[in-house]
N, C-alpha and C positions, 0 to 999 in steps of 0.2 A: 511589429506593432504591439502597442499593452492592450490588455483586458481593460473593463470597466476596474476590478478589482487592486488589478496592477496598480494602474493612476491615482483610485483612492489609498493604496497603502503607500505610494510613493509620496502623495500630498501628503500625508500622515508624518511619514517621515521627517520632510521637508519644513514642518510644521514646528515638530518636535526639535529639529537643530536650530530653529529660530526663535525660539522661545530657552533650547543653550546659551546660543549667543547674546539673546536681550537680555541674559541672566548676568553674565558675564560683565556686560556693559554696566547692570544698575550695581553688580559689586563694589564697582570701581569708584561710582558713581558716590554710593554709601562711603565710602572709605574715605572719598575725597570732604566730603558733606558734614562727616562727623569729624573730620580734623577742622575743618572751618569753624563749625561750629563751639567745639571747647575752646578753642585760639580765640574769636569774638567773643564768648563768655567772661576768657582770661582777660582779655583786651579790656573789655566793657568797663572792666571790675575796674583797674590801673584810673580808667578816666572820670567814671560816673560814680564808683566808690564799692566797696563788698558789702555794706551795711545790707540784714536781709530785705529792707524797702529796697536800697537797690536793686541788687539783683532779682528781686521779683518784676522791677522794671523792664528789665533787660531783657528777660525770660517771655514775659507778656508781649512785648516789640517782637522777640524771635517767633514766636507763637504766631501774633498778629499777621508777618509777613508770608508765614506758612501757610494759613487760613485763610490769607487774598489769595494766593496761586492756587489753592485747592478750589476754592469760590470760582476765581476765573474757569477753570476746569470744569466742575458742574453746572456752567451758565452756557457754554458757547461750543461751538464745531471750529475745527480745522479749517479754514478756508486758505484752499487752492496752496497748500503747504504740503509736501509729504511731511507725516507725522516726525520720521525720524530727522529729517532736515529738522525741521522746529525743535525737535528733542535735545543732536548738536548745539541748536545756538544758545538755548536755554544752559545746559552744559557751559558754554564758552564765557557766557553770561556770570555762571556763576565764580568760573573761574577768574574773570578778571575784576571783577565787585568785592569780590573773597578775599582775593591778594590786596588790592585796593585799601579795604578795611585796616587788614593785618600791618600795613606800613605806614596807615594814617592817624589809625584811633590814638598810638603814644604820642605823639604830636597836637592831638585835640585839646586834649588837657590841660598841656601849655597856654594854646589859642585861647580858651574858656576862662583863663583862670580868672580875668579881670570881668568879664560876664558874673561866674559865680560869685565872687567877691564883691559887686555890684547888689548883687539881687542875697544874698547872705540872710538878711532880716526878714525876707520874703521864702518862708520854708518850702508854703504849698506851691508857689510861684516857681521857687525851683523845682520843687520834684517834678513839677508837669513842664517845664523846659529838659528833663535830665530824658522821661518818658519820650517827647517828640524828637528831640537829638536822636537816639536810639533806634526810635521806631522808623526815621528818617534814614537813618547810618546803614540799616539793615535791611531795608527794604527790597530795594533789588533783586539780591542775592536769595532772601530767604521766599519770595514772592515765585521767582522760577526754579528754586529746589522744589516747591509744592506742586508746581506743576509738571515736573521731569513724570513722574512713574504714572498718571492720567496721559498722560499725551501719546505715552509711549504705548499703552494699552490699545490707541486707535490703529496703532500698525497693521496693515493690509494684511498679512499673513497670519494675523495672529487668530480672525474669525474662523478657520480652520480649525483649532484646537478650543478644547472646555475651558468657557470664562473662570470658573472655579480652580480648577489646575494651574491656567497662565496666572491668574493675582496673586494663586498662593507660592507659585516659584520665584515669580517677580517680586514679588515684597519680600518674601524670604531672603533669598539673595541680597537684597538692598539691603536689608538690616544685617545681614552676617559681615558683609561690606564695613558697616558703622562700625562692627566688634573689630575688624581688622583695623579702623582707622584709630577706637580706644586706644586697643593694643601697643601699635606701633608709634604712634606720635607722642605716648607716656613714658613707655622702655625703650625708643631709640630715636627718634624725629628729633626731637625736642632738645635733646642733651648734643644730639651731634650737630643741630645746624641751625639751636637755637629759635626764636617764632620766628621771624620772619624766612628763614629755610623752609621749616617745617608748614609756612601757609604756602611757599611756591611748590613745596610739595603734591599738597591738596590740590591746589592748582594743575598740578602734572596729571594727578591720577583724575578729574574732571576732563581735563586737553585730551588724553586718552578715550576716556567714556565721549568723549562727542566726535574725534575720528574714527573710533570705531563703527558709532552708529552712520556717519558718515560714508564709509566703505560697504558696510551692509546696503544703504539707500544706491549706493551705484551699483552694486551688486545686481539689483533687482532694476535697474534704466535699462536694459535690454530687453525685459519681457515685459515693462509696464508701460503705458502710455504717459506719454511725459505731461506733466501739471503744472500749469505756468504760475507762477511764483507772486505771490501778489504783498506788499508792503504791510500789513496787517494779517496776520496771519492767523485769527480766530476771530469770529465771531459771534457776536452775545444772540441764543437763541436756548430759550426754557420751555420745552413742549411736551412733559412730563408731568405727573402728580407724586410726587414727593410722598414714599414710604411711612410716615411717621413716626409709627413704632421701631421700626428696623433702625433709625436713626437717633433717637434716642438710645437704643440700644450702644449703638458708635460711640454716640455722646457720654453714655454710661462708663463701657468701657474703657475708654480713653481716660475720662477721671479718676476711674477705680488706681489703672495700675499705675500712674505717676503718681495718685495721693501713697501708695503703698509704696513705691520706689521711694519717697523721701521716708515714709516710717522703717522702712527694712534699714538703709543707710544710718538713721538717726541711732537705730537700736543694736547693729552690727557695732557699732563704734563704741558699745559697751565692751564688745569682747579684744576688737583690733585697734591698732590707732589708728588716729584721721591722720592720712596722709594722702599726698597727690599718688601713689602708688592703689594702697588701699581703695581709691574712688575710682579709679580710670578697671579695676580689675573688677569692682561690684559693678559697675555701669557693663562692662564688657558680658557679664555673667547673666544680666538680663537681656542684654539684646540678642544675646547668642541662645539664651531660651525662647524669644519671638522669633528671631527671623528660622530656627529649626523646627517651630511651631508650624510655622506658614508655609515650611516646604515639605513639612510631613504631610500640613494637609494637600497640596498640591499635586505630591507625588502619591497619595491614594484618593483623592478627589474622582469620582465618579459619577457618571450623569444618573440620574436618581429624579423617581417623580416627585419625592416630597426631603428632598435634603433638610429643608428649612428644620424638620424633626430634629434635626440635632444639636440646637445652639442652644435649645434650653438645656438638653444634658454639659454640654460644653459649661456654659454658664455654673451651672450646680457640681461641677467637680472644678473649676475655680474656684467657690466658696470653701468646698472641702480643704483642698489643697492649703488656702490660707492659713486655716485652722493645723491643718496636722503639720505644717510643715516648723510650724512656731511650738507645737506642743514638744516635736523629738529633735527639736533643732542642739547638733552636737555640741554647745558649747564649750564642754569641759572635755571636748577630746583634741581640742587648738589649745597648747600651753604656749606662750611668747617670756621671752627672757625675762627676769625681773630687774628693774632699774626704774630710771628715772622717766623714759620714754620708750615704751615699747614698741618697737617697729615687726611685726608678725612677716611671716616671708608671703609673698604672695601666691605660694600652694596655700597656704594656711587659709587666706583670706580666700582664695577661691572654693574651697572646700565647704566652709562657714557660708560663702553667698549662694555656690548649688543647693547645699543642702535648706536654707531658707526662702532664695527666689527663682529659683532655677522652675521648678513643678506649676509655678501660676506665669510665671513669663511665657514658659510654651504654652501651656494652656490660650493665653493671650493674643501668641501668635494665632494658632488656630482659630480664636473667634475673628479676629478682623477679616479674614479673608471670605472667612465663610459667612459674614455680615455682608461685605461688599457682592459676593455672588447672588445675594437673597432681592439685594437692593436691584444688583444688572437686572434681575427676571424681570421686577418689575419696571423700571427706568427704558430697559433696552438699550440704549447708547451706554458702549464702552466707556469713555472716557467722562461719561457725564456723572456714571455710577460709581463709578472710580475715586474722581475730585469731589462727589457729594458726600458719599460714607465718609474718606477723610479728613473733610471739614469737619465734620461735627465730631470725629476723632478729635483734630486737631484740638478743636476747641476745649472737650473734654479734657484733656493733656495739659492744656492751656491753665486749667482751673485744677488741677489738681493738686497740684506743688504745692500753688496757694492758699489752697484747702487744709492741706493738710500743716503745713506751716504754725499760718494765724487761727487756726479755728481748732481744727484736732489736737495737735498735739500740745498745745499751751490748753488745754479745755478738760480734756481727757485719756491722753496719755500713748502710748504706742501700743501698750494691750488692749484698748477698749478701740484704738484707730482702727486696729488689725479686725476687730471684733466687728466692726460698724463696714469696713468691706466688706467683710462675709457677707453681713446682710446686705449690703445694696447687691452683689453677685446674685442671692438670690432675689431678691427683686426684680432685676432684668430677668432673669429666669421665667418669672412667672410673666412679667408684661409680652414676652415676645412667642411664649409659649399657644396654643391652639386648644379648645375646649376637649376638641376631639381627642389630643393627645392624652390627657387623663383617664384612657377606660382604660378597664384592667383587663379588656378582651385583647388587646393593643401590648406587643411586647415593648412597645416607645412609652406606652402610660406605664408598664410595671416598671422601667428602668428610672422613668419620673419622680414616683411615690417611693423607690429605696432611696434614692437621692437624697428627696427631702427629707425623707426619715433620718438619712446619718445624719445631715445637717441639725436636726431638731436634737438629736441623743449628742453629737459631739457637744452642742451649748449648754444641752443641761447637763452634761459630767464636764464640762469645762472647767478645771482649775483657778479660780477668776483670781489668788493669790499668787500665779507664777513667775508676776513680773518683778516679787522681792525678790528671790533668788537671782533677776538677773542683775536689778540694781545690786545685791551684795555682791556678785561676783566682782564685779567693777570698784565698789570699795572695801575688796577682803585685806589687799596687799598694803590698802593704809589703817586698816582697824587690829591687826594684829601684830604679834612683836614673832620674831623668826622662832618662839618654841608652840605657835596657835596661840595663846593667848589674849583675849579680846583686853585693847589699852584705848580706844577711843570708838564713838557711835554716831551715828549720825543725829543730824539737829534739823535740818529742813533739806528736804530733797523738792527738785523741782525740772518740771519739762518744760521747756522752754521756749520758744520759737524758731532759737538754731543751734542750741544744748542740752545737753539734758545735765543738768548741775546736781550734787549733792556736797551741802556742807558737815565735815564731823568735827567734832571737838572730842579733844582730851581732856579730861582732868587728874587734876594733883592736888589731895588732900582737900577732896570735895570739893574744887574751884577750880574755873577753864583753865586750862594751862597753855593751850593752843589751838589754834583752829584749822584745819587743812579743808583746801575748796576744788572737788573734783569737776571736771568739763568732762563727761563721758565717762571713760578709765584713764584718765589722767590729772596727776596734782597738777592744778595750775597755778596755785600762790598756799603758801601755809604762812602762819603767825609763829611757828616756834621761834628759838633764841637764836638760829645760825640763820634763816632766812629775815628775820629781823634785822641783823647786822647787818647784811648788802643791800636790802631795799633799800634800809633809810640815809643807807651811805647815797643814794640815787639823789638824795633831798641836800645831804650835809654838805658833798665836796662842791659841791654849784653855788649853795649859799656862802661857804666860806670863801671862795673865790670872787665872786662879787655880793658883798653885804646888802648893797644897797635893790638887790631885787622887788621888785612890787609885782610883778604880772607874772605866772605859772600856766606853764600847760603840761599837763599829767595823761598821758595817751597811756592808756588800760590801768584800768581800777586796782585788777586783784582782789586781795583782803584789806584795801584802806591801809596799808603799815607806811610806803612812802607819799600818800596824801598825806596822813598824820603828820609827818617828819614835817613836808614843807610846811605847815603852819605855823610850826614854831621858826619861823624864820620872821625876825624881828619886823620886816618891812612890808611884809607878802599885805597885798590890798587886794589882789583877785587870782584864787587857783579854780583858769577852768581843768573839769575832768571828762577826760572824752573815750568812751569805752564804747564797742557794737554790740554790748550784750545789756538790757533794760535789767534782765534778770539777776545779773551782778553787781549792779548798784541797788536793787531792792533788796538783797542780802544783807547788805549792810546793817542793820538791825536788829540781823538775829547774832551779831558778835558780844558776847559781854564777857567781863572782866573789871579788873580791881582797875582804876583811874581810864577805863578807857570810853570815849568819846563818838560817836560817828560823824565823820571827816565832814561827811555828805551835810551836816545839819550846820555848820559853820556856816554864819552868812556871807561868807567872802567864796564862798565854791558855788560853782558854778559849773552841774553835771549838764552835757550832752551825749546821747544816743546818736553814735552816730561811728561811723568805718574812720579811722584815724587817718589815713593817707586822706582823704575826701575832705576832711578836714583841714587838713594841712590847704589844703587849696585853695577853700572857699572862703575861709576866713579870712579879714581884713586887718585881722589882728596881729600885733607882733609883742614875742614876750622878750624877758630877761632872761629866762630859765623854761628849756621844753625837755621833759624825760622820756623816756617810752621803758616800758617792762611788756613788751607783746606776747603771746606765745611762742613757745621754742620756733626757731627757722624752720623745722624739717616740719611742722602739723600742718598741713591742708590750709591755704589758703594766708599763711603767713608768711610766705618768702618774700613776699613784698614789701613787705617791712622792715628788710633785713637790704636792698637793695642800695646802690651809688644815689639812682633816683627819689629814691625816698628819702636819703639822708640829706642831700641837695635842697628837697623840698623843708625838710627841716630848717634846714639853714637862711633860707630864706623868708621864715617866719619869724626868725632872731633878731632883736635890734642889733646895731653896732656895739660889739663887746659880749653880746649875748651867750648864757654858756648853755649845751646839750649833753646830756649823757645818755647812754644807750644800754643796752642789755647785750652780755655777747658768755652764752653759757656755754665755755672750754667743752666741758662735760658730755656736752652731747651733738658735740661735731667731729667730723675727721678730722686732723690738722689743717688740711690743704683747704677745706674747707673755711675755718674759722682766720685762715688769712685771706682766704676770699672775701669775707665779710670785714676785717682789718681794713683791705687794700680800698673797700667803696667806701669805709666811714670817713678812710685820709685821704682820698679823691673829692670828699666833696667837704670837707674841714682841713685845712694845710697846717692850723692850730690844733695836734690834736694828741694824744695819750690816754694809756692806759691803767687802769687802777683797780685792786683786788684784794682782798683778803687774803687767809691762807686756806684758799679755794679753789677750784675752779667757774666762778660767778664772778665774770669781767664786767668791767663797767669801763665805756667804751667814752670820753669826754672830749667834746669839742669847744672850741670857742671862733666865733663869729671875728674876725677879721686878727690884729698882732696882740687884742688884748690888752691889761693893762697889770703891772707892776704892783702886788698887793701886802699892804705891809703887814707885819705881824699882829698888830694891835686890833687891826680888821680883824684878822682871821681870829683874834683870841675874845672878840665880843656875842660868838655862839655862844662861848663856853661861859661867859659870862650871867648871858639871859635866862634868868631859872626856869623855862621851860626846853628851851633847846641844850641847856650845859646838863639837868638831869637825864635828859633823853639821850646825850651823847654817851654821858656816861652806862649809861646802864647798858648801851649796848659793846660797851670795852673802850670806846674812843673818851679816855677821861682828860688829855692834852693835849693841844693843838699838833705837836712833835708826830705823835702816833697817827697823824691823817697824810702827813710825810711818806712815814714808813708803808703805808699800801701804795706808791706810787710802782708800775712796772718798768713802762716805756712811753719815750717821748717819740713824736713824729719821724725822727730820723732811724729812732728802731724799727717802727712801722714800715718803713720804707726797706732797710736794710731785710728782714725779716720775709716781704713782700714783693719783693721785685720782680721775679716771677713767676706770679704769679697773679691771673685772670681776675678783674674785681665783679662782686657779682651784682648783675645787673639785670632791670627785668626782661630784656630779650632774651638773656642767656641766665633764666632762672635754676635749667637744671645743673649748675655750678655747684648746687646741692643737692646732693642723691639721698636715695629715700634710703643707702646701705647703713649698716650700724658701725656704730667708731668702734675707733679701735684705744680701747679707755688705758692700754698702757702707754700708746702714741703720744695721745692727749695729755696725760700726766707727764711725761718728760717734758712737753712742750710747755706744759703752763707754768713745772718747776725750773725750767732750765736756767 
């Protein structure tokens, strides 16, 4: 027989592997949660648009469905369920809503398109049908991920061990879960099995997390009285008074760190490029600082009469953290190759996100849990304290993006963002803080008042100039010539709402000579004389092919050089220009020079704000002539544009005979790559070839059905009209002969060239890797 002692340390035990194994389970749980989750984000994006209203859509619907499951959670009990049966279905639930989503959302868009094109004229109308689709689409799925880690918490065994231990293992674990599912579904899911693999994946590791908990709940049918199962398996009962402050507190912190997750991102991408690599390695660097947050606090979590003492200090070394981490943040110890897109390795980018968000993510972690254990004392019920703290998390998280978005960083910038967390950190500080805790008899009040003390001396020696240095970082490599020599400066620098833009000009002999326009640290369009050449060739070879054009569609702005070109096209009666950044068409403005114009004040242009794919969809318009110049393939969030399906979509915006040209920059692809994009342009144009300078800046030309037979005299009436035949000129093309001479390949080369190989398309986006070309490759291939 045991002692009293015995029993209690075997329950201890007993306790302790149950709260392993629930760990176990919500890793899996997390891993599966967070591949879902960026798959419907990517998902969302293809059908309702990337423009940043959309995606704030999207974001708010994911949020919203989060915030029902957490609500349901803080409102109701178990009825007649074992918890972890419920926990499984909720699991299985996710996994087949999940999968669901992943093989239906590219299909949607199709369904919609004549809805959107319907309702086109009707902006607000749409947005709040794009919101409800969404919010509808993901409901399900995101409803009972909220309530997985609440439900789980009412598990029978778990009263045994300290509420503050089991939340902080358990959420820990679930979030280190999410870093393994960044990790893996960025650097291997994706490229190997494509999305819809990579969602039946997620689906795998949920199927897991709900047989396991599955086998746990039989585990325990031999020593527990069996609970008859009843069809409704919670019920709605509130018999508690709701914390306030502690809650707000949730709500606080939840805001704080996603409004700061978008400014860290925004400001990182001064030093790294944006790439799908780059964001899946900053996202994983944060979540791997909360959920090692929640398990440190877990794993020294101890019963304490007044624990509560510790969230104001927690809080106040957040605020610090923010502060120091942005003052010695290394930038100039990450050097990335110099060219034309820099792709940093992802030690680099990891290095640069530790050292900037690494110290407030744990931090972060730690407060949540020890929020929620403050909230249990009071609440009492597990799982009600559980799903109530994380709603108003939720929420907080909810509004922060958006916060930080449209208000902060278009308003005041990423240093004063960073500056204005500080303070709200200390804020809650002070709201959740105790009177008592401020005596100095109280070693809690001394550790209070140093706090605030660093916090008051770091702001008033704050550096409030530090954020030139990091803009100039960003544009050193275009203001000087390779012996340091400053040859151009900036003219208007501007943070934006999903860029941070700076435009420079040069001059020559006290007059612009050109203007280059940074997105972050990268040129994304320049005015000189060789980019000049190919853009407007985007305008020329389309108009001289078919003269008689009237209707233009211009997908991404730039610097205005090939909007100019198509004006001068003797027929053009309407060029819209459809760009997702508001802040590159207000640039426009600040360009000046000897005969130059802005495109934008022409009354035949016609700009929208708006994600170009999304465009393509909703509109009911069809042109003569659609160009696209988007960001290179491989930067975050543009492979989509590079896609069979997006070129498809093009095509079907074309009248009969209608001509397109693409952007396809040799330069800065692998070979194998840049015929992947080849092989989707002549999959979805059978009319098609390619056209170049003596560059590598392809222009990728299709035409909408056999075409028609164009005769000389057409083509030589550019060269005719004194505003198109001087523009021709000046930029080398002075003869109809010389627009000849750039042709590469026709269709049958494409194909011959192609065959081979895979066309890219948006299930199988990772057909382009985030690796750097191989520039002697690419030069045989573009000269050959």
């Amino acid at each position: 027989m045991h002692g009293p002692d015995q029993i209690k340390s075997l329950r201890n035990l007993y306790a302790g592997a149950r709260v392993a194994i629930l760990s176990g389970i919500l890793f899996l749980s997390g891993t599966g949660s967070l591949i879902f989750e960026t798959l419907w984000l990517r998902l969302s994006g293809l059908t309702f648009g990337n423009s940043l209203w959309s995606a704030a859509l999207i974001l708010s619907s994911f949020m919203a469905g989060l915030a029902l499951g957490n609500a349901i959670a803080a409102s109701s009990k178990v009825r007649r369920w074992r918890p972890l049966h419920l926990y499984a279905a909720l699991e299985m639930a996710v996994a087949l809503f999940g999968c669901t989503i992943v093989f239906g959302l590219p299909l949607l868009g199709a369904w919609m398109r004549p809805v959107f094109q319907t309702l086109w004229s009707h902006h607000a109308v749409l947005l709040g049908l794009r919101f409800v689709l969404s919010f509808l689409i993901l409901l399900l799925p995101t409803t009972a991920m909220g309530l997985t880690l609440p439900v789980l918490m009412e598990d029978s065994i778990l009263p045994r061990t300290n509420f503050g231990r089991a939340i902080g293992l358990l959420y820990g674990c679930n979030t280190l879960g999410a870093v393994a599912g960044a990790v893996l579904g960025e650097a291997y899911l994706i490229e190997a099995f494509g999305l819809r693999g990579t969602g039946l994946a997620a689906g795998l590791a949920s199927c897991i997390a709900a047989t396991a908990a599955l086998l746990v709940a039989r585990s325990d049918a031999a020593t527990a009285a069996r609970i008859p199962e009843s069809i409704i398996p919670l019920r709605l009962r509130i018999s508690y008074r709701p914390p306030w402050r502690l809650l707000f507190a949730s709500l606080g912190t939840g805001a704080i760190l996603l409004c700061l997750e978008v400014i860290w991102f925004r400001f990182l991408r001064l030093y790294v490029a944006s790439s799908p690599t780059a964001f899946a390695v900053m996202l994983a660097v944060v979540l791997a600082g909360i959920g090692l947050g929640s398990v440190s606090w877990g794993a020294t979590h101890r019963r304490s009469p007044q624990p509560h003492q510790l969230l104001p200090v927690f809080l106040l070394l957040a605020a610090i953290a923010v502060l120091l981490s942005y003052l010695f943040f290394p930038g100039e110890a990450v050097r990335t190759r110099a060219g034309p897109f820099n792709l940093a390795s992802w030690r680099d980018i990891g290095l640069l996100s530790l050292a900037l968000m690494f110290p407030v993510a744990f931090l972060s972690g730690i407060l949540f849990p020890s929020i929620v254990a403050r909230v249990q004392a009071s609440v009492g019920d597990r799982m009600n304290s559980t799903g109530l703290t994380t709603l108003f998390n939720t929420t907080g998280a909810a509004a922060g993006p958006l916060l930080a978005s449209f208000v902060v960083l278009p308003s005041v910038g990423f240093q004063w963002g960073l500056l204005l967390c500080t303070a709200s950190y200390a804020l809650l500080a002070l709201l959740v803080s105790e009177r008592s805790s401020w005596s100095f008899r109280r070693p809690i009040g001394l550790i209070l008042i140093g706090l605030w003390a660093a916090v008051i001396l770091i702001l008033a020696m704050f550096p409030f100039h530090r954020d030139e240095a990091h803009f100039a970082h960003a544009s050193r490599l275009y203001q000087a010539d390779n012996d340091g020599r400053l040859i151009a400066h900036v003219v208007k620098k501007v943070e934006g709402t999903s860029e941070t833009y700076q435009l420079l000009r040069r001059d020559l002999f006290g007059e612009p000579y050109y203007y280059r326009l940074l997105t972050s640290a990268f040129s994304m369009s320049a005015t000189n004389p060789r980019s000049q050449r190919y853009m407007r060739l985007f305008a020329y070879l389309p108009l001289a092919f078919r003269p008689e054009s009237e209707d233009v569609l211009l997908l991404c702005y730039g610097c205005g050089v090939t909007a100019d070109a198509f004006l001068h096209g003797p027929n053009i009666k309407q060029l819209d220009v459809v760009d997702i950044s508001k802040e590159v068409l207000r640039l426009a403005d600040f360009y000046l020079g000897i005969n130059y114009s802005n495109p934008l004040r022409d009354p035949r242009v016609h700009a929208v704000v708006q994600d170009g794919r999304f465009f393509l969809q909703a509109t009911p318009r069809q042109y003569d002539i659609i160009s696209g110049e988007p960001p290179p393939p491989k930067s975050a969030g543009a492979v989509n544009l590079y896609t069979e399906e997006f070129f498809s979509l093009m095509n079907s915006r074309l009248k009969e005979g209608g001509i397109a040209t693409f952007w396809l920059p040799i330069n800065q692809l692998k070979v194998e790559e840049a015929k992947a994009i080849l092989r989707a342009f002549h999959n979805a144009f059978q009319n098609a070839s390619v056209w170049a300078s003596a560059d590598q800046e392809w222009i990728m030309m299709g035409i909408k059905g056999p075409g028609r037979k164009v005769k000389e005299e057409e083509i030589r009436q550019l060269w005719s009209d004194p505003g198109a035949g001087a523009d021709l000129r000046r930029i080398g093309i002075e003869v109809p002969q010389q627009l000849g001479a750039l042709f590469l390949m026709d269709g049958e080369e494409i194909d011959r060239i192609t065959h081979d190989v895979a066309p890219l398309t948006d299930i199988y986006p990772k057909r382009l890797t985030d690796e750097l070309w191989d520039d002697a490759a690419s030069h045989r291939f573009a000269f050959a």
